[in-house]
C-alpha positions as CSV (number, residue, x, y, z in Angstrom):
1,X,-24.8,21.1,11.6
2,X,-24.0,24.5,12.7
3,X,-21.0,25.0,15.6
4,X,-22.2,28.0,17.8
5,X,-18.9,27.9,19.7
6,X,-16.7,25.3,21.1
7,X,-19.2,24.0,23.6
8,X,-22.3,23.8,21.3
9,X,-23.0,21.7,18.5
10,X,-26.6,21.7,16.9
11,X,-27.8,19.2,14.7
12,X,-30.6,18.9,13.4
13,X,-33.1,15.7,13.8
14,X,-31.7,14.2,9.8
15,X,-28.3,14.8,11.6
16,X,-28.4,13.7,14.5
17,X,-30.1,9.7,12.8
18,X,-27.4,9.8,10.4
19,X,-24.7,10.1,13.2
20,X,-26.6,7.3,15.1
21,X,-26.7,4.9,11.9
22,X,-22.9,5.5,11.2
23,X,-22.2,5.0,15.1
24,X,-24.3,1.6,15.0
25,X,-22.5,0.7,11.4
26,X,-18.8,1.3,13.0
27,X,-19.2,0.0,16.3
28,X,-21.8,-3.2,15.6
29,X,-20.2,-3.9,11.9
30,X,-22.5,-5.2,8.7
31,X,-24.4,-7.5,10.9
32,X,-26.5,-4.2,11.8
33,X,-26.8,-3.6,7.9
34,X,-30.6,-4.3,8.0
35,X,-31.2,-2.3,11.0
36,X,-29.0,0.6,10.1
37,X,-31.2,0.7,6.5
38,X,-34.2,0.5,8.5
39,X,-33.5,3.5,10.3
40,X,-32.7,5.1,7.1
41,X,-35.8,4.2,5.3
42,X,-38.4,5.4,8.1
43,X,-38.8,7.9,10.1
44,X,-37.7,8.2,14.0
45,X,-38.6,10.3,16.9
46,X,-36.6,10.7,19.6
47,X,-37.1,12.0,23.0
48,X,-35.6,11.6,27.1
49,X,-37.2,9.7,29.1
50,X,-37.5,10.7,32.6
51,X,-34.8,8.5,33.5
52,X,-32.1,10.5,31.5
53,X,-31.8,8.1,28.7
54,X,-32.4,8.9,25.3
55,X,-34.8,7.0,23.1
56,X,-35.2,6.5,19.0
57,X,-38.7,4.8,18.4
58,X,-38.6,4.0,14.6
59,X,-41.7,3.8,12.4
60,X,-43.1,0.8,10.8
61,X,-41.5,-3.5,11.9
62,X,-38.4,-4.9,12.3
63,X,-37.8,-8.4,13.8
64,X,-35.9,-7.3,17.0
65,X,-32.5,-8.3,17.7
66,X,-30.2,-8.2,20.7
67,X,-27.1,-6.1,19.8
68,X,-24.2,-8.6,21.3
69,X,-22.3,-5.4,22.5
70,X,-25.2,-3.7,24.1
């Protein structure tokens, strides 16, 4: 992570997953344990879509789950 000034933080792509994963792992507790080592185990791309949300499409299957805060 490199701090440019109090307005800009720039992290790169590694970064920026590993904050996701710790934000899934504090706010959704261990019941997101196979997710959150999912996430660390493939790779991700992220992007915007064009309506202003931000997406993280990770690689290879998962059985989806609902996330009961989201």
């Amino acid at each position: 992570m490199r701090v440019a000034n109090l307005r800009s933080i720039y992290l790169s792509s590694a970064e920026l997953k590993e904050a996701i994963i710790e934000y899934i792992r504090t706010h959704y507790g261990m019941h997101m344990k196979e997710t959150t080592d999912h996430m660390r185990h493939n790779s991700c791309s992220m992007k915007w879509t064009d309506s202003h949300e931000f997406v993280i499409l990770i690689n290879e299957e998962i059985e989806s789950k609902k996330l009961e805060n989201g």
